[in-house]
C-alpha positions as CSV (number, residue, x, y, z in Angstrom):
1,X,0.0,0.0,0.0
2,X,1.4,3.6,-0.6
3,X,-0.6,6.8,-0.1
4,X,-0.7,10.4,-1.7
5,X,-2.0,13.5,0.5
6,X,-5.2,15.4,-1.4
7,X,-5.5,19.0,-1.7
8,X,-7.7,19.2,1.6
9,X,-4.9,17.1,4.4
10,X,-6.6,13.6,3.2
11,X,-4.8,10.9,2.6
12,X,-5.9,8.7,0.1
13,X,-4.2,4.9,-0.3
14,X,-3.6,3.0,-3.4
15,X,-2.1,0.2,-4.6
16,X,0.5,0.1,-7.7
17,X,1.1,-2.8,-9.9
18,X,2.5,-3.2,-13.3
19,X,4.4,-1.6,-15.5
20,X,3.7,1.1,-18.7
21,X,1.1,3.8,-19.2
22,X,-0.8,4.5,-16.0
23,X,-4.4,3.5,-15.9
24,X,-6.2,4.5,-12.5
25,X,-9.1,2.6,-11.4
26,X,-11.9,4.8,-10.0
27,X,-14.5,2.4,-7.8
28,X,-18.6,2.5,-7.5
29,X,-20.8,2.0,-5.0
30,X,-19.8,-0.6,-2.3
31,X,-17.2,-1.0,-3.7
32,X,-12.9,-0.4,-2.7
33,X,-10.1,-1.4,-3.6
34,X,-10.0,-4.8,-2.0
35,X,-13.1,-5.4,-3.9
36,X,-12.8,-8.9,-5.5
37,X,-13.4,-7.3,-8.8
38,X,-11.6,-4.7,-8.5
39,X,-8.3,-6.5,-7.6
40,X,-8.6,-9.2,-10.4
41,X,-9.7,-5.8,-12.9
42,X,-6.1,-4.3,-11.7
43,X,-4.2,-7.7,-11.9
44,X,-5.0,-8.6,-15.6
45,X,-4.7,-4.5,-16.7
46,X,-1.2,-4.8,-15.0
47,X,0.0,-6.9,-17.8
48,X,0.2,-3.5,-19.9
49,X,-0.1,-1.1,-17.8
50,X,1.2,0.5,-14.6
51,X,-2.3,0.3,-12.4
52,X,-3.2,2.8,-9.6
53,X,-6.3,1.1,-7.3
54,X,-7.1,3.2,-5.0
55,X,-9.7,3.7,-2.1
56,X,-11.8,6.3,-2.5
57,X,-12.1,8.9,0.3
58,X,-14.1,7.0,3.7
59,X,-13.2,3.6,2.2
60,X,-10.5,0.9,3.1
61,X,-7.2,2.7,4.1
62,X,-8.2,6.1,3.3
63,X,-9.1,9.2,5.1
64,X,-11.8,11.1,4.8
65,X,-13.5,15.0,6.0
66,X,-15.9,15.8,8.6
67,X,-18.2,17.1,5.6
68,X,-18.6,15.6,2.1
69,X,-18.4,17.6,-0.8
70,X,-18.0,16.4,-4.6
71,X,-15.2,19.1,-5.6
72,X,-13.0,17.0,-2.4
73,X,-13.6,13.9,-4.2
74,X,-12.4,15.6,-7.9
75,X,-9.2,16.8,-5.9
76,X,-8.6,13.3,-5.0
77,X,-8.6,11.5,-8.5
78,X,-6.5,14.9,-9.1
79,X,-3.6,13.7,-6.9
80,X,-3.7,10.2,-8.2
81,X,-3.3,11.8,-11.7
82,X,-0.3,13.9,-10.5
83,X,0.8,11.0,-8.5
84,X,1.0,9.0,-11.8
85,X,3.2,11.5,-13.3
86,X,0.4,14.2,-14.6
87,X,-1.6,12.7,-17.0
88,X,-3.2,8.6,-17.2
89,X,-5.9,7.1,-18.6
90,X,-8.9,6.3,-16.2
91,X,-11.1,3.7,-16.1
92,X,-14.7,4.5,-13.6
93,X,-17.2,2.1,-12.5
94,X,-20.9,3.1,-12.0
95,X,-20.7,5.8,-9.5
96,X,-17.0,5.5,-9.6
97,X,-17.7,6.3,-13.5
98,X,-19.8,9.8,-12.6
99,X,-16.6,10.5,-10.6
100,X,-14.3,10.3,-13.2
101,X,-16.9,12.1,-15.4
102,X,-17.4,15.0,-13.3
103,X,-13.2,15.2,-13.3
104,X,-12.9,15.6,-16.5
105,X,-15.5,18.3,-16.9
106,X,-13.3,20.1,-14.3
107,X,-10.5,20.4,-16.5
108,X,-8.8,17.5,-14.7
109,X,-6.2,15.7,-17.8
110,X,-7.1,12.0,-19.0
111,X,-5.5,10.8,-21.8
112,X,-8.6,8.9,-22.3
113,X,-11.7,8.0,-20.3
114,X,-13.8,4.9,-19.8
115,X,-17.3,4.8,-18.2
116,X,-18.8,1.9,-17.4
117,X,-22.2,2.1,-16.9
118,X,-23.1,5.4,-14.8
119,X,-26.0,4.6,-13.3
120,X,-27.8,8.2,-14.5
121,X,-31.4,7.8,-14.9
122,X,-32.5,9.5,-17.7
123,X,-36.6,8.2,-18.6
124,X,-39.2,6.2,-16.7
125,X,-38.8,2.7,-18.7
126,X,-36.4,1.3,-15.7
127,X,-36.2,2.0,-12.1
128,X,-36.9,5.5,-10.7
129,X,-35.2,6.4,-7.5
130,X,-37.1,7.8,-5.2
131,X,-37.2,12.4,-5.4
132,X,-35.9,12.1,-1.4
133,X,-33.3,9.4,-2.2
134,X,-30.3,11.3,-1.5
135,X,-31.8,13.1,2.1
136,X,-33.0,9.8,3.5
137,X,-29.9,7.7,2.6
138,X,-27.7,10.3,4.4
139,X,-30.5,10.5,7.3
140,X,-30.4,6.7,7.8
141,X,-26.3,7.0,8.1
142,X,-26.5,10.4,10.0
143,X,-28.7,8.1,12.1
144,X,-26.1,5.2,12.5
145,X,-28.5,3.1,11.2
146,X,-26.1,1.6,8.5
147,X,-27.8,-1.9,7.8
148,X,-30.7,0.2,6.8
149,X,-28.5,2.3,5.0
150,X,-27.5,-0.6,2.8
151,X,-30.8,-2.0,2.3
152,X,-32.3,1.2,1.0
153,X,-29.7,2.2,-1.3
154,X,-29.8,-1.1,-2.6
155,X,-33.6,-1.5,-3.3
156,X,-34.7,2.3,-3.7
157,X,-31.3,3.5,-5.5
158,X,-30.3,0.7,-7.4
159,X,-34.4,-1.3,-7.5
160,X,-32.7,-4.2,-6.0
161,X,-35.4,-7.3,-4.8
162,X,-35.8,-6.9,-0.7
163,X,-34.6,-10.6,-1.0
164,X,-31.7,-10.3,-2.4
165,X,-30.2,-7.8,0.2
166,X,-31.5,-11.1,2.8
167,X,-29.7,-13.0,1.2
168,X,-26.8,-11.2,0.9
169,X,-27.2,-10.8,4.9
170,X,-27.0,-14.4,5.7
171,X,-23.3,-14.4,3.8
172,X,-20.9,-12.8,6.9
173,X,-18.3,-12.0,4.2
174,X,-19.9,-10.1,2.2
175,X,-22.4,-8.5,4.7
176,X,-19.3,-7.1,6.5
177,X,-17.8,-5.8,3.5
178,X,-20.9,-3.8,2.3
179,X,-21.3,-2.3,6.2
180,X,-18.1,-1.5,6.0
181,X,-18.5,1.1,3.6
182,X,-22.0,2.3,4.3
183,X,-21.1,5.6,5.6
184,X,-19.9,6.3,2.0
185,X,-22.8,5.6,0.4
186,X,-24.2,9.7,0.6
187,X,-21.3,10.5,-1.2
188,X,-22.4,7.9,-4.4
189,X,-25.5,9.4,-3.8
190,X,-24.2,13.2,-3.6
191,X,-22.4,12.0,-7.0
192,X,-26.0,10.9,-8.4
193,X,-28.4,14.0,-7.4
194,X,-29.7,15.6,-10.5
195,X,-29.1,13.0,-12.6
196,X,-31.4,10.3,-11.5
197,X,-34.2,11.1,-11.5
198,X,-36.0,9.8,-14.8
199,X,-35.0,13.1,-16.7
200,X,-33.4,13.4,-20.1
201,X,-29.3,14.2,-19.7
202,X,-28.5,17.8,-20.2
203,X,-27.4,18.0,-23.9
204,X,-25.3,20.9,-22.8
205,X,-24.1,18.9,-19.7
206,X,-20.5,18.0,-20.4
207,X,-19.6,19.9,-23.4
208,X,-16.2,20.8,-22.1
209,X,-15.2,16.9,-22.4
210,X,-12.9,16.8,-24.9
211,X,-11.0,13.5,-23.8
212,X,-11.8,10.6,-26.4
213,X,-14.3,8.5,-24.1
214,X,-15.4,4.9,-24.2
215,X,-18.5,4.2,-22.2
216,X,-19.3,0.6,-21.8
217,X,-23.0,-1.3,-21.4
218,X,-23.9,-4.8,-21.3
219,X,-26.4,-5.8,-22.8
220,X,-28.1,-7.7,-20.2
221,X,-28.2,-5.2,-18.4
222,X,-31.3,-3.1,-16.6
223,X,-33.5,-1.0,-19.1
224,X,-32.6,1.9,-16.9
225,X,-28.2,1.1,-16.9
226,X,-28.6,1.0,-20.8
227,X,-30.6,3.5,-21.3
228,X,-28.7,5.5,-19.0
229,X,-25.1,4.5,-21.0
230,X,-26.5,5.2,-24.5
231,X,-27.8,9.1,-23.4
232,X,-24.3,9.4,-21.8
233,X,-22.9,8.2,-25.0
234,X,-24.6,10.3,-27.2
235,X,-24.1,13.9,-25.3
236,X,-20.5,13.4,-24.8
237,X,-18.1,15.4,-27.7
238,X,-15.9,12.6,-28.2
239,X,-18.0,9.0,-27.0
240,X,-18.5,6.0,-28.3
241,X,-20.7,3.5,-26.8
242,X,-19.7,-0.2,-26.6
243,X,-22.7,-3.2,-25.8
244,X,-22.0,-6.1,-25.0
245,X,-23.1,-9.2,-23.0
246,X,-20.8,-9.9,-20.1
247,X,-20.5,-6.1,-19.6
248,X,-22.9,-5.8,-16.5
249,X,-22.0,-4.7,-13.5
250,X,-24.8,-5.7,-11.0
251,X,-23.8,-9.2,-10.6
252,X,-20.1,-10.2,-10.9
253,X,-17.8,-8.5,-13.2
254,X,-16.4,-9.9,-16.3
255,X,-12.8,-8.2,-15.9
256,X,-11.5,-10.1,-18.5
257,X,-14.0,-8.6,-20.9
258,X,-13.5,-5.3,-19.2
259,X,-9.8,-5.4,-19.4
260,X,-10.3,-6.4,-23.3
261,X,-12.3,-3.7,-24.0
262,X,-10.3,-1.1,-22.5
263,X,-7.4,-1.8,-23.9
264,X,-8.6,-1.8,-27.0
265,X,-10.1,1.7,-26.7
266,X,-6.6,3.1,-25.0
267,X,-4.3,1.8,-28.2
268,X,-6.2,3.4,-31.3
């Protein structure tokens, strides 16, 4: 483990393997860098490239702020950049995705940018959040009520089946791992407001993207993902939108398929 210091005092800790152009791995929801996933994404990537895993502010070995703000979390995927050597590509998942999005419309430098599968929201053929979703998630934390926490982001942010987050409660391993990162999930949700809420994206939303952008969507995914990837796709400058099956990210991830498909997309 290593760790750089962001803007604000936090320090943020990643993990560094491989070796050639960096490529820094931006998590989602629930998600870390000790994520299964995750760590099998940044093992196969580090055949070609030098990889930068890190933990997002509040998560694993980082630090985090009395107060959450967006901008903080920018600053963050700022000082992995610079920490890289000024410039890398970027790879974001879901919420993790919006993240790196959001960077880049800040003037942060990519070399190039994929998205997999923002989870934006953008008619009423899927899954609609609920208006409230981002006060009561943050109440239920505020609250210390963080199995409650998890429950409702999973059914009324992501329309998860109530059974599904049982089940997942009778497996200690991975009951622990989601609790330990429920304090975090305001921030995904923070990431989310606006954007969510069964609305068409803002044509004008993210003109100032200019880095060449992949945004990936599989294609058994839910309506609302897809739909969500294609409007993303389509307002971007410089996107192109990749479907697959085996790209999905609500059940296990396909890194091999991932890792494919981004580097691919990072040698045109």
């Amino acid at each position: 483990m290593q760790t750089v210091i962001s803007k604000d005092g936090t320090k943020i800790a990643y993990d560094k393997t491989g070796q050639g152009p960096a490529l820094i791995l931006v998590a989602g929801a629930f998600s870390y860098r000790k994520f299964p996933g995750q760590v099998q994404l940044a093992k196969l990537l580090s055949t070609q490239y030098t990889v930068y895993n890190y933990d997002r502010r509040g998560r694993g070995d980082s630090g985090d702020a009395p107060a959450y703000e967006v901008e903080r979390e920018i600053e963050d995927l700022q000082a992995m950049i610079e920490e890289a050597g000024g410039t890398a590509y970027v790879y974001g998942l879901s919420s993790g995705a919006v993240l790196a999005l959001q960077a880049a419309a800040s003037g942060v430098a990519m070399k190039k940018l994929v998205l997999h599968e923002p989870p934006f929201v953008v008619d009423d053929a899927g899954y609609v959040p609920p208006g409230d979703f981002l006060r009561h998630v943050s109440g239920l934390v505020a609250a210390n009520r963080r199995a409650d926490a998890v429950k409702y982001f999973m059914t009324k942010g992501m329309g998860a089946p109530s059974f599904v987050v049982g089940i997942m409660r009778l497996m200690p391993g991975v009951w622990s791992n989601l609790m330990a990162v429920a304090h975090t999930l305001p921030y995904d949700a923070a990431l989310l407001h606006g954007y969510n809420a069964g609305k068409p994206l803002p044509a004008s939303a993210w003109n100032s993207v200019q880095t060449p952008t992949l945004v990936l969507e599989g294609a058994e995914s839910p309506v609302s993902l897809r739909h969500g990837a294609q409007a993303l796709a389509r307002v971007l400058p410089r996107a192109r939108l990749c479907s697959k099956k085996g790209l999905g990210h609500t059940k296990k991830l396909n890194a091999a398929l991932i890792a494919k498909e981004l580097a691919v997309f990072c040698t045109e």
